[in-house]
N, CA, C and O of each residue as an XYZ file, in Angstrom:
516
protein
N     -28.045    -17.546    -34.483
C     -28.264    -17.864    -33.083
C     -27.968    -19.338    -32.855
O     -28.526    -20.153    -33.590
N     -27.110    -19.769    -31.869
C     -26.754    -21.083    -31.386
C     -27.867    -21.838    -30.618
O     -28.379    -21.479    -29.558
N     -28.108    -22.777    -31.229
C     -29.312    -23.547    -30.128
C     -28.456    -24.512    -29.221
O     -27.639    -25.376    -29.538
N     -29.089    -23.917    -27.496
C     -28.295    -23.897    -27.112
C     -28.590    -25.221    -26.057
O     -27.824    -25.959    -25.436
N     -29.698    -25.170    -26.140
C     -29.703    -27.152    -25.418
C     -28.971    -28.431    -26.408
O     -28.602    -29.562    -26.091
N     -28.954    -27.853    -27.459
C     -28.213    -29.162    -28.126
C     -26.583    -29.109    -27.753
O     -25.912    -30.114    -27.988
N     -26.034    -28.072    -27.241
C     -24.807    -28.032    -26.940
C     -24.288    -29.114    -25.942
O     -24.979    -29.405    -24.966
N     -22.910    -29.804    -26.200
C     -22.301    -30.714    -24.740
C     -21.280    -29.791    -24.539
O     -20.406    -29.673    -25.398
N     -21.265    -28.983    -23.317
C     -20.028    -28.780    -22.594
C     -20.068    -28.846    -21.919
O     -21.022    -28.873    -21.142
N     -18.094    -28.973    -21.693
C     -17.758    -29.498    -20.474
C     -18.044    -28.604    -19.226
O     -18.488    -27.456    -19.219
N     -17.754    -29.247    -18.370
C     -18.154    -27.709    -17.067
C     -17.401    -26.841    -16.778
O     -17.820    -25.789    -16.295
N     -15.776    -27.122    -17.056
C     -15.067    -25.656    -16.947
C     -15.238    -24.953    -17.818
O     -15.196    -23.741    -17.602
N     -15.548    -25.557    -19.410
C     -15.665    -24.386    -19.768
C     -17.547    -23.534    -20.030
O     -17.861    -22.605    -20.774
N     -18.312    -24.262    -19.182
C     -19.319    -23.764    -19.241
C     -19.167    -22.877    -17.784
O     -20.070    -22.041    -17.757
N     -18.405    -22.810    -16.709
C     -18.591    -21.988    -15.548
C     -17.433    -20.705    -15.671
O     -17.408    -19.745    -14.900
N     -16.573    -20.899    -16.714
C     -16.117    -19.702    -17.629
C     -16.837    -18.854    -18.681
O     -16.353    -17.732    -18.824
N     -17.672    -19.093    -19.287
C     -18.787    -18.845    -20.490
C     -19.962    -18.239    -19.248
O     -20.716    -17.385    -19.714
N     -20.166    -18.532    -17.953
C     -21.157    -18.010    -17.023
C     -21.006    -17.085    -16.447
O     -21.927    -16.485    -15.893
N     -19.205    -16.556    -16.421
C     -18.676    -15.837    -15.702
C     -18.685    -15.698    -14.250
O     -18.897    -14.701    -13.560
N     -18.329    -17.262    -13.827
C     -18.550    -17.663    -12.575
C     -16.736    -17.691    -11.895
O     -16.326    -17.656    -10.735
N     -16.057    -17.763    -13.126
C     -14.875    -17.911    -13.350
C     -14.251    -16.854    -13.938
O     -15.043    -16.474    -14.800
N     -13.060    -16.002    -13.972
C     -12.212    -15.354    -14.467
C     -11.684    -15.847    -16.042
O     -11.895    -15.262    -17.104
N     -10.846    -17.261    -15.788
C     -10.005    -17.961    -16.702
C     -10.847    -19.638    -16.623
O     -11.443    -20.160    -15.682
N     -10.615    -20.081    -17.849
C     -10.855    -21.791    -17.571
C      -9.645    -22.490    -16.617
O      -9.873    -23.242    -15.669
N      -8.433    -22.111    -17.039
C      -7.850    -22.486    -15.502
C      -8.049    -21.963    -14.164
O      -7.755    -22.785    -13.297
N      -8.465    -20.831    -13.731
C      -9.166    -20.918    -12.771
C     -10.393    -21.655    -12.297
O     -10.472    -21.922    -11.097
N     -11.374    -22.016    -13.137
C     -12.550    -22.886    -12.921
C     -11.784    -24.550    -12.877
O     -12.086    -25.431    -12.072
N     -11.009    -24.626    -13.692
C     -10.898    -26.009    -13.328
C     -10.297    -26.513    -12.462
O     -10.490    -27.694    -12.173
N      -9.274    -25.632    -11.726
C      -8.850    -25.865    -10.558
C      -9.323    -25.485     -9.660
O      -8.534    -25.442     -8.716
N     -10.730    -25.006     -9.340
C     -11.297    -25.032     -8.492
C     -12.412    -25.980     -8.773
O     -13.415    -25.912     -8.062
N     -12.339    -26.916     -9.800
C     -13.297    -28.123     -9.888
C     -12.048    -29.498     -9.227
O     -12.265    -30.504     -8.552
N     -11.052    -29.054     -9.676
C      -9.814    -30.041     -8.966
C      -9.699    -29.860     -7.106
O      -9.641    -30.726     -6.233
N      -9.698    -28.945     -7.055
C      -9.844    -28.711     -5.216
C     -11.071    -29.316     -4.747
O     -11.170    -29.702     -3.582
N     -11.944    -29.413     -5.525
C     -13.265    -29.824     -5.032
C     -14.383    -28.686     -4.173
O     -15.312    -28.869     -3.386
N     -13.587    -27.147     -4.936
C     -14.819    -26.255     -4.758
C     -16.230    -26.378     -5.727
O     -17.227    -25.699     -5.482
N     -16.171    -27.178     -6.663
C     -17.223    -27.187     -7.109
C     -17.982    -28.651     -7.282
O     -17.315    -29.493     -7.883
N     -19.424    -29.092     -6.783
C     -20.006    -30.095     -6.779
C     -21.177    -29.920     -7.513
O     -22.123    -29.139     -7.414
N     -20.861    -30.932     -8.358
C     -22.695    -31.675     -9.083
C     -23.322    -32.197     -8.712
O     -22.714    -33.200     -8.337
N     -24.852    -32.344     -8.356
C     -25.754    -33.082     -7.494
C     -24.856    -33.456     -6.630
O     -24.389    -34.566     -6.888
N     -24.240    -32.707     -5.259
C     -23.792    -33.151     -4.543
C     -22.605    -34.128     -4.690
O     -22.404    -35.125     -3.997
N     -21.822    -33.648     -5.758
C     -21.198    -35.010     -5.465
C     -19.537    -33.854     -6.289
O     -19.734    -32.942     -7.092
N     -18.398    -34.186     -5.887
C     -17.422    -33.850     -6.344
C     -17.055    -34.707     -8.224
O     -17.044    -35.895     -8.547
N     -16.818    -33.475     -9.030
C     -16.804    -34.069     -9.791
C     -15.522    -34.000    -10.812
O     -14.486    -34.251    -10.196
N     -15.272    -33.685    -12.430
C     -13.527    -33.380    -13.123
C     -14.083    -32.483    -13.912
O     -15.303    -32.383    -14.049
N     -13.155    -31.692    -14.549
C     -13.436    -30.626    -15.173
C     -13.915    -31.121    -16.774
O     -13.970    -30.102    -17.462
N     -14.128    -31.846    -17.253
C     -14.258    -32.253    -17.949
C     -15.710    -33.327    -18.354
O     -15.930    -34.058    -19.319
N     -16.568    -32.974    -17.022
C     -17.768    -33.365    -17.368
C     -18.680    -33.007    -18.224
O     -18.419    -31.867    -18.611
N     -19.580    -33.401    -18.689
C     -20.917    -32.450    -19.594
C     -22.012    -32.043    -18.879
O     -22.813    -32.801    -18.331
N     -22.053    -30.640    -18.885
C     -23.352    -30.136    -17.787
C     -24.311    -30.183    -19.048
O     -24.144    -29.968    -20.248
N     -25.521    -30.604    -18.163
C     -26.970    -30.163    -18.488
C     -28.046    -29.366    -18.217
O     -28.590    -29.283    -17.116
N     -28.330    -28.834    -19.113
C     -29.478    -27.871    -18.184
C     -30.586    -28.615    -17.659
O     -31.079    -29.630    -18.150
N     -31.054    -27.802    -16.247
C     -31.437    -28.366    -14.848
C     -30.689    -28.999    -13.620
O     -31.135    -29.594    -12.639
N     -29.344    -28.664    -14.010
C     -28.613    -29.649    -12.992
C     -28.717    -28.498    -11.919
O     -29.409    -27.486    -12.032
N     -27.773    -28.890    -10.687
C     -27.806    -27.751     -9.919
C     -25.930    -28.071     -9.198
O     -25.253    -29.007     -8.773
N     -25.831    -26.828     -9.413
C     -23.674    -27.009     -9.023
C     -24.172    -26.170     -7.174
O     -25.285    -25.768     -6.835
N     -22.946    -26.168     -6.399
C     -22.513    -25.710     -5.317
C     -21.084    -25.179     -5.835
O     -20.289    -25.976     -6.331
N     -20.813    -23.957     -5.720
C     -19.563    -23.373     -6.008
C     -19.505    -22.786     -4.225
O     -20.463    -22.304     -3.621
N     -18.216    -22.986     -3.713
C     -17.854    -22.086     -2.710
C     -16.399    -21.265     -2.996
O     -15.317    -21.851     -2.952
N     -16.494    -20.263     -3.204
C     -15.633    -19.367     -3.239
C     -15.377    -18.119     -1.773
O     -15.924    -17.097     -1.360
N     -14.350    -18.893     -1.443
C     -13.621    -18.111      0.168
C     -14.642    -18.547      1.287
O     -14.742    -19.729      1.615
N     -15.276    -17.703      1.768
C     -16.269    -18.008      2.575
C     -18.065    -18.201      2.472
O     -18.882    -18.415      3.368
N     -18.275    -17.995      0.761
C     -19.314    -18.045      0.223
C     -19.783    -19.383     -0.644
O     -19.135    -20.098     -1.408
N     -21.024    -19.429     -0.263
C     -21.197    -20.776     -1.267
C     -22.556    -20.676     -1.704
O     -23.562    -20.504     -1.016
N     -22.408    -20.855     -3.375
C     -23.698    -20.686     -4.089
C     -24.286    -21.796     -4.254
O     -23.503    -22.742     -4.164
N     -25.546    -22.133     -4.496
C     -26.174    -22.877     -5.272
C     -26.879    -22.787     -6.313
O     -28.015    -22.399     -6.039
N     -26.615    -23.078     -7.987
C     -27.134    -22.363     -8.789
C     -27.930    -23.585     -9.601
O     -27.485    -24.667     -9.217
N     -28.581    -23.681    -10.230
C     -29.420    -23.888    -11.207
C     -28.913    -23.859    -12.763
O     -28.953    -22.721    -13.231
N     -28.447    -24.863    -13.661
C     -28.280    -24.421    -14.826
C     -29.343    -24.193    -15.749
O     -29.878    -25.149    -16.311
N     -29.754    -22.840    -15.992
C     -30.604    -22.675    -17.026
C     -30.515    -22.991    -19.028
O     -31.272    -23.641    -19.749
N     -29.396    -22.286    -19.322
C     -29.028    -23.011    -20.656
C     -27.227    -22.933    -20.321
O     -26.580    -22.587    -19.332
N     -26.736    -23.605    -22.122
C     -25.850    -23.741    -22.237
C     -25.330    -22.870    -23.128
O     -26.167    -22.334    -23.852
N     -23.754    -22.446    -23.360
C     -23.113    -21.737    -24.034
C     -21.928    -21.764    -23.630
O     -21.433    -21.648    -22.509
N     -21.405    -21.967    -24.876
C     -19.751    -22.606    -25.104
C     -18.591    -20.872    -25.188
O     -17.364    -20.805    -25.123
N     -19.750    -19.565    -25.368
C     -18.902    -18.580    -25.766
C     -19.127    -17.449    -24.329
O     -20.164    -17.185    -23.721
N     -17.827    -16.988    -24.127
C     -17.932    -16.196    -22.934
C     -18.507    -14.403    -23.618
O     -17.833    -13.714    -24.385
N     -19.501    -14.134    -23.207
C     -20.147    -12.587    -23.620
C     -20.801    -12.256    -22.758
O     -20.975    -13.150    -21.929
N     -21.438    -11.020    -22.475
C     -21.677     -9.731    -21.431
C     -22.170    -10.600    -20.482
O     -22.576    -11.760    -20.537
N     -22.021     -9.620    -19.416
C     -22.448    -10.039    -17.785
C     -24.166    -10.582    -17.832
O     -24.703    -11.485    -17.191
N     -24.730     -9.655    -18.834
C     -25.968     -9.966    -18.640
C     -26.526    -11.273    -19.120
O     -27.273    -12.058    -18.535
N     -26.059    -11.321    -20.175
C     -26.343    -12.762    -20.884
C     -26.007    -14.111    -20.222
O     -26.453    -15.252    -20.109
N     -24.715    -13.151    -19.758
C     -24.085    -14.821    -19.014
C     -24.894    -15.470    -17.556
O     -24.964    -16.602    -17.077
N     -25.465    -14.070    -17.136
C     -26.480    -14.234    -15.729
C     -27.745    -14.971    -15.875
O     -28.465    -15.488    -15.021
N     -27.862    -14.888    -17.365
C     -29.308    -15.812    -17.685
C     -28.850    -17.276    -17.918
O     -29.728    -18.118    -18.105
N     -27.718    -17.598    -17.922
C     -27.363    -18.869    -18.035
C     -27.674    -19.686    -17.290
O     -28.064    -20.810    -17.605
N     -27.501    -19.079    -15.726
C     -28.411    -20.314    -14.024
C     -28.866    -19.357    -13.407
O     -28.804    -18.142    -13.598
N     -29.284    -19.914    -12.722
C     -30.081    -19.208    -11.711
C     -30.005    -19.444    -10.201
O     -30.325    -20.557     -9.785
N     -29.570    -18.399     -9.255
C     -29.720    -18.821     -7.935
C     -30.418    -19.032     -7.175
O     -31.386    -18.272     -7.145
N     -30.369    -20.050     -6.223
C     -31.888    -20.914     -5.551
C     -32.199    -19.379     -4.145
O     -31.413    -18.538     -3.708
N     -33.397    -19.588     -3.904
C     -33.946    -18.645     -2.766
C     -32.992    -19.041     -1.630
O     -32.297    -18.127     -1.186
N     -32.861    -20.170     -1.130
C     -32.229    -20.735     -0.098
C     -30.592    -20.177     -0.245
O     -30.024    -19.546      0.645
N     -30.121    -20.461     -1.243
C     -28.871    -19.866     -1.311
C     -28.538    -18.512     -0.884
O     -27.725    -18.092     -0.061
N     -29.535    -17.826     -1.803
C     -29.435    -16.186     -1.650
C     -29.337    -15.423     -0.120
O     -28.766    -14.441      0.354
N     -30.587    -16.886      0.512
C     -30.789    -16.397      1.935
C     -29.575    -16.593      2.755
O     -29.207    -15.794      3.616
N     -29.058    -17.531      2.495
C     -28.071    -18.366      3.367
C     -26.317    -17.316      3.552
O     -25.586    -17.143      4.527
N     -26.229    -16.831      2.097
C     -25.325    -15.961      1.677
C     -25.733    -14.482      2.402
O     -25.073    -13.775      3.164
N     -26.696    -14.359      2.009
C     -27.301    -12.777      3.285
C     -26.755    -12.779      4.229
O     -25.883    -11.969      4.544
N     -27.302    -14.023      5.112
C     -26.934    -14.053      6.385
C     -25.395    -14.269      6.622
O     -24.704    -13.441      7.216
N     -25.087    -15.030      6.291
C     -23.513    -15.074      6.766
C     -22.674    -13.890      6.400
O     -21.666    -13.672      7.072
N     -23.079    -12.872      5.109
C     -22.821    -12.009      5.154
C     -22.971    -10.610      6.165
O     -22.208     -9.644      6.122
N     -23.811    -10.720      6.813
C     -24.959     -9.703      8.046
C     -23.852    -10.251      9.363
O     -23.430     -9.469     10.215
N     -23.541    -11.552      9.329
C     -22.518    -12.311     10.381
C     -21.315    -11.408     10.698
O     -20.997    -10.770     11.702
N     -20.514    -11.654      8.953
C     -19.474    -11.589      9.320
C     -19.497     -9.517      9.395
O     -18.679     -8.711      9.838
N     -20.919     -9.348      8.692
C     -19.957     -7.667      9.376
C     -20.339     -7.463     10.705
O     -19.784     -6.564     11.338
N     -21.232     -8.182     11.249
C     -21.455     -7.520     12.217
C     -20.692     -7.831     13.445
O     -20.804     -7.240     14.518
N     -19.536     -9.280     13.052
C     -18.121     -9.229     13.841
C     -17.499     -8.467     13.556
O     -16.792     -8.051     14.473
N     -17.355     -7.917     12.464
C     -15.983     -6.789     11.810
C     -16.873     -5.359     12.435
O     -16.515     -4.244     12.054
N     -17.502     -5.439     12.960
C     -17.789     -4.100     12.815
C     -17.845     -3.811     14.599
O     -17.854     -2.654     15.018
N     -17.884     -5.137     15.655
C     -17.751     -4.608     17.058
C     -16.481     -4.909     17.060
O     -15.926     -4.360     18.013
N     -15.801     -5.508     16.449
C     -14.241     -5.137     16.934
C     -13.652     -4.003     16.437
O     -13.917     -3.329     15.442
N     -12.519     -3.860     17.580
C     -12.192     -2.107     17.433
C     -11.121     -1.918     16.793
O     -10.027     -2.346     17.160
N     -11.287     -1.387     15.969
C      -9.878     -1.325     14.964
C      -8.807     -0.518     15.552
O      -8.970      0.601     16.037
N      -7.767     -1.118     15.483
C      -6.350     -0.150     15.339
C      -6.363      1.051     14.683
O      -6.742      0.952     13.515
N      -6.024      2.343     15.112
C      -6.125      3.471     14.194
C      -4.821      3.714     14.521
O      -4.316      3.735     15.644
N      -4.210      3.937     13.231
C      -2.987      4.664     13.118
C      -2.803      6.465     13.692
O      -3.443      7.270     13.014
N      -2.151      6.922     14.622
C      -1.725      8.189     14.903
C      -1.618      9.016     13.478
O      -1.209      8.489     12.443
N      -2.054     10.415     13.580
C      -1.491     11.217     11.879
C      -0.634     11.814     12.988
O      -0.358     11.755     14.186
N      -0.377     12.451     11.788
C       1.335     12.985     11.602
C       0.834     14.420     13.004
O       1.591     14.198     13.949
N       0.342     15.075     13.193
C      -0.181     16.044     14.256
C       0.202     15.470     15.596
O       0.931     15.925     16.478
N      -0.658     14.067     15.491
C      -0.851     13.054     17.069
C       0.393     12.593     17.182
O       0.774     12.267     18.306
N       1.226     12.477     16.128
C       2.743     11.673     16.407
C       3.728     12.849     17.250
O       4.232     12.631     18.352
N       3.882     14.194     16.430
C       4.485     15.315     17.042
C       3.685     15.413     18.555
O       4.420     16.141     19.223
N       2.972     15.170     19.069
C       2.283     15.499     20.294
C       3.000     14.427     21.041
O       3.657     14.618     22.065
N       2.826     13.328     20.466
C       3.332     12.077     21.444
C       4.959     12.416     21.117
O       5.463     11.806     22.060
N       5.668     12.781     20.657
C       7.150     13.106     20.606
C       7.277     13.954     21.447
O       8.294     13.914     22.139
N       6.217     15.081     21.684
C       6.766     16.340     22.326
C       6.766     15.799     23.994
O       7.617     16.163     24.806
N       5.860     15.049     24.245
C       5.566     14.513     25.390
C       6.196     13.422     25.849
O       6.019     13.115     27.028
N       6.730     12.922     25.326
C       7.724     11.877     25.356
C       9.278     12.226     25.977
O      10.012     11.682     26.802
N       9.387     13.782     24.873
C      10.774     14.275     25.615
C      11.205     14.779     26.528
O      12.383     15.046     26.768
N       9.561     15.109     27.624
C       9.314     15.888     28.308
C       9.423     15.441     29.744
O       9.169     16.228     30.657
């Protein structure tokens, strides 16, 4: 077993090892865009996280705030990797809601429905008529 507060890694590859990330080039270029902040502050992929810090990841229209609980340099199961931080109450809430937002715009606008193949022959027959 790795003891895992004595570990230094860097942060891409600790938000790859969290499975917050797909690839370490994906995490680090989204530490280069400046989707991801340490104590508030934009930072390089190549920093050393500690446990207790707290990151802001926004991915598309979502933005977390997590908690680092421990460290680990090796990427393994979803579950393990979920015990790595932890998400703040405020976050969770904040993400709800904007989620509850955006369906409940997607959901009074009226979608386009495509004609089937029945409704198309009807509108042909009537068309020639």
């Amino acid at each position: 077993m790795v003891n895992y507060i004595m570990l230094k890694i860097r942060l891409d590859k600790w938000l790859w090892a969290a499975r917050l990330y797909k690839t370490r080039v994906l995490a680090k270029t989204a530490i280069d865009n400046g989707k991801v902040h340490v104590a508030g502050q934009k930072t390089k992929p190549s920093r050393i996280v500690e446990v207790g810090e707290q990151l802001r990841i926004r991915r598309g229209e979502d933005e977390k705030t997590i908690t680092v609980l421990a460290l680990s340099e090796h990427r393994r199961g979803a579950p393990e990797a979920q015990s790595l931080y932890e998400e703040t109450q405020e976050s969770i809430s904040k993400r709800e809601e904007k989620s509850a937002k955006r369906k409940a715009f997607y959901d009074s606008a009226p979608a386009s429905v495509r004609p089937n193949k029945k409704q198309r022959r009807q509108i042909h027959r009537f068309l020639k008529n």
